[in-house]
N, C-alpha and C positions, 0 to 999 in steps of 0.2 A: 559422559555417556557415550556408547559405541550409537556411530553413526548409522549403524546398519537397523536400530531399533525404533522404532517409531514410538514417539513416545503415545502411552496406556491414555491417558488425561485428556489426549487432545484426539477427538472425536464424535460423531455426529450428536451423541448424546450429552456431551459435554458444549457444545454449541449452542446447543438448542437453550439449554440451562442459565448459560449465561445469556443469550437472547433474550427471555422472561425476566431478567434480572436487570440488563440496559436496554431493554425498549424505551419505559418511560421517560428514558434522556437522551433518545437518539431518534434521528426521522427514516422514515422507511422511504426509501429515496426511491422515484419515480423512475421506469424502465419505459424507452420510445422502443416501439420496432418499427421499422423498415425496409425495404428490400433491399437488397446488397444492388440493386442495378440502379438505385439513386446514387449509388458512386462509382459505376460501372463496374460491379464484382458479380453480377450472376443475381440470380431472382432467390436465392437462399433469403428465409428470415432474418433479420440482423437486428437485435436485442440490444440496444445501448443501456448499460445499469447507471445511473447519472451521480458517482456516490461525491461528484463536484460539489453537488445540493448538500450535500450532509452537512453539521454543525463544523463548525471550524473551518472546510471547505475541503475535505478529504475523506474519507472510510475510517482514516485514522482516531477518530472521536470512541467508535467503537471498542476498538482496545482502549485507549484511554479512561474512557470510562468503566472496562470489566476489570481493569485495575483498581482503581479507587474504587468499587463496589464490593471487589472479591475479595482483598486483599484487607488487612488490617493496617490504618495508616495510621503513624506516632504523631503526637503533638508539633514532629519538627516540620510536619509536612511532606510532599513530595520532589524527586528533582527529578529531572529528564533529558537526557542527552537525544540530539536531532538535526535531520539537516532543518526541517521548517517547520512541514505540515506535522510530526508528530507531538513538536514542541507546543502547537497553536493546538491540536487534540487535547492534550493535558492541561494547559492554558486555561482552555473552553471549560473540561471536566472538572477543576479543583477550584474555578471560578462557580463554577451552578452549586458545588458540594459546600463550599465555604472553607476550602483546603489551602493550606500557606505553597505556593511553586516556585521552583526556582528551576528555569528552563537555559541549558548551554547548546547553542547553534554555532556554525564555526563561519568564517566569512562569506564562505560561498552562498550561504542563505539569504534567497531573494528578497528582495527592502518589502515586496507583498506579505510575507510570510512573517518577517521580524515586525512589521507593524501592525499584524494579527495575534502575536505574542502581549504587543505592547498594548493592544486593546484591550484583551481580555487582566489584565493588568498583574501578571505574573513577573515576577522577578527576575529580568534577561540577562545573561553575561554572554555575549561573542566571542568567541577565543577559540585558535588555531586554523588550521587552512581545509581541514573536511573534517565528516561528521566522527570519525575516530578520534578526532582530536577533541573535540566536544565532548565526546564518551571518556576521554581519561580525566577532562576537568570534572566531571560529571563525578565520576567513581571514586575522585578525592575527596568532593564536596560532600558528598554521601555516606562515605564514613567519618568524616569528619562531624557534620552536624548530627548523623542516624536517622536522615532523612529516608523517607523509603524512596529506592531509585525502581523508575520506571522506564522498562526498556522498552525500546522501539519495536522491534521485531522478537526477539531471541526472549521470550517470557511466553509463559503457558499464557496466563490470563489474556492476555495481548494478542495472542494467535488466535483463544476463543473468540472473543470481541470481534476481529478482522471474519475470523469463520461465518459470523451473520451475514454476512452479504453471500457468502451459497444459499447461506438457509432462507433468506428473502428472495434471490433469484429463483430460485426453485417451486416456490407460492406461486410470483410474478410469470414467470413462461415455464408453464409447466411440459414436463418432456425434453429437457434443452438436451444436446448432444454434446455440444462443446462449449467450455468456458474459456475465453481469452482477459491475461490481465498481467498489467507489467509484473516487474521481478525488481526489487533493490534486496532488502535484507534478507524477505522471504513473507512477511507474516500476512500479506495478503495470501499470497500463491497457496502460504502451506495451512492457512486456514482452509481457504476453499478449499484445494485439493483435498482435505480432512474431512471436510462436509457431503463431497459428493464421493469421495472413499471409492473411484473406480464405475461411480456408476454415471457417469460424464465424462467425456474426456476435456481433461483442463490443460493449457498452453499457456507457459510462459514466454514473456515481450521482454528483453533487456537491451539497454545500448548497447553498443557494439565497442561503446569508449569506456563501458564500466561492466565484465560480465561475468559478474560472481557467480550468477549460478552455473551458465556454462563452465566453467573454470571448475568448480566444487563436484559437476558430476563430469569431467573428464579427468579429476586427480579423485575419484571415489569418497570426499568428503570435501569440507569448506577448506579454504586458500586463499591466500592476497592474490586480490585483482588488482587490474586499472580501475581508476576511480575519476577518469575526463569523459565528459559527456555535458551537453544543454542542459542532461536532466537529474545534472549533478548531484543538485541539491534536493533530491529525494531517489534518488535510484541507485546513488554509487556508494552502499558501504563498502569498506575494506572485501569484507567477506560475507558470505551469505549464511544465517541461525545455523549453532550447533540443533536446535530442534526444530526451524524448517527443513534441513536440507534432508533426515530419511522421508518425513512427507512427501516433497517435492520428487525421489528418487523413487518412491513407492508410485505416485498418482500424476504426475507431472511427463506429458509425452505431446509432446515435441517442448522443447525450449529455444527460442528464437532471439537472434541480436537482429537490429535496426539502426541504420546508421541515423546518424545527428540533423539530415536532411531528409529522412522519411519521418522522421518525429514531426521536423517542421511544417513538412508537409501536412500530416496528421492534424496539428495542431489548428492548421489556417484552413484546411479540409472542412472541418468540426463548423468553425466556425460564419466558414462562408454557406455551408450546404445547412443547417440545424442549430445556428446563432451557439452554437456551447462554446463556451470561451472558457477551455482547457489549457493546466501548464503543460509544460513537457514532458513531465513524468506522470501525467495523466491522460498523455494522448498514444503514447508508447504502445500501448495494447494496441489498438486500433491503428498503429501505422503498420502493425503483421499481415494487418488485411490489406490495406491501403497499396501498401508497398507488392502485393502478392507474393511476400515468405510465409503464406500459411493464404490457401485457398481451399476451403471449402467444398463440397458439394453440396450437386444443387438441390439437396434436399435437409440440408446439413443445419439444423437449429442451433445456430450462433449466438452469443450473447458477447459483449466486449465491458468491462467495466472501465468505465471512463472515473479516472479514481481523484485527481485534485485539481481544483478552481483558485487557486493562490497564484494569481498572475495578477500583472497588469493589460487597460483594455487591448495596448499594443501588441499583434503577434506576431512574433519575428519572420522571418524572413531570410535567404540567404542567395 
């Protein structure tokens, strides 16, 4: 598909549809406000979306499950290529549905996130050194068995699903201004961005060691990035959706990198000021603010989506 097209499918009304369709198997995750001068940014509203609380411990449930709902699955089951939290999404969703899984994560996926796989009791293979590499065992095993493959990011249903959390934030603090939320493949960004269609402005957060989307709108479409970063293991595909990126190039202004010590910061921020105990590709967003590469004004209705809880209690440090 030409990138320059946003895809027809993926849009506020098509969000909304799939919303009514995975409610009943996903939680409507609670939003704190606060003023930004509880972390010294300015007395602006600051809207934390907490989708850490969601099932699996990510947003990622959401697609997850408007897959396996929307979609027609064969007897073989499902497979999923990930770095963690998407894997533990499908995991979680073909575990409540009664669906046979077979989930490929590559080594960099953190022992929290593999042992959330192995809870929900899905069928794990680890294999190769990032989440691309995952995705070719994934794509072999999928046509091999004709299992239906579930993509992380780069699949309509997956974008819809991701796209519920605009449509819940928007219930939740009504009139926001801006949405902040990290960036890996795209399918949170290019949901939201899809939801609020211009009438928000929405920012993406990416490392500064992995920055596909930067990259994909500075070459006018997707491209090999770096892929080193803390928050490896959910923020750094190769490249960013052939169908998030016209979303994110249509709705997406400003796009922000964070270095690996404003994350950490972020992270142990979170946690010492509002007990959230956030990974690092969950804290990314909110280290835009943190870090002041994206301030606000002071009348500026902020929301951060604080997106995955697949850590351990420890937070690093450097």
């Amino acid at each position: 598909m030409s990138t320059s097209t946003i895809p027809a499918s993926i849009d506020a009304i098509n969000i909304r549809r799939a919303h009514d369709i995975i409610r009943p198997y996903i939680r409507q995750t609670p939003v704190i406000t606060v003023p930004g001068s509880d972390f010294g940014l300015g007395l602006f509203p600051l809207s934390l979306k907490l989708e850490l609380m969601q099932h699996s411990g990510s947003f990622k449930a959401r697609g997850a499950f408007a897959n396996l709902l929307l979609r027609d699955v064969p007897a073989a089951g499902v497979a999923a290529a990930s770095g963690g939290n998407f894997g533990a999404a499908v995991a979680c969703a073909a575990k409540r549905l009664g669906i046979p899984a077979r989930i490929f994560v590559p080594t960099i996926s953190s022992p929290a996130k593999v042992a959330k796989i192995r809870d929900y009791g899905a069928d794990l293979a680890i294999v190769g050194q990032d989440y691309d590499d995952a995705l070719a065992a994934c794509n072999a095993w999928a046509q091999e068995t004709g299992a239906l493959q579930v993509h992380a990011f780069d699949q309509t249903e997956t974008i819809l699903g991701q796209g519920t959390v605009g449509a819940e934030l928007s219930e939740q603090v009504p009139g926001l201004d801006t949405v902040i939320t990290g960036v890996g493949g795209g399918g949170l960004i290019g949901g939201v961005a899809a939801w609020f269609a211009g009438k928000a402005r929405v920012v993406g957060v990416e490392p500064e060691g992995a920055p596909t989307l930067t990259e994909a709108m500075r070459a006018g479409g997707p491209v090999d990035a770096p892929v080193g970063s803390v928050a490896a293991d959910s923020l750094a595909p190769r490249r960013v959706g052939e169908l998030t990126f016209p979303l994110a190039r249509a709705y997406v202004d400003p796009v922000i990198c964070v270095t690996d010590e404003e994350i950490e910061r972020a992270q142990a921020t979170l946690w010492q000021s509002l007990r959230i105990m956030a990974e690092p590709g969950g804290s990314a967003a909110f280290a835009a603010l943190l870090s002041g590469r994206y301030s606000p004004k002071p009348d500026e209705r902020v929301a951060v989506v604080v997106s995955g809880g697949n850590t351990t209690p420890q937070v690093s440090s450097r």
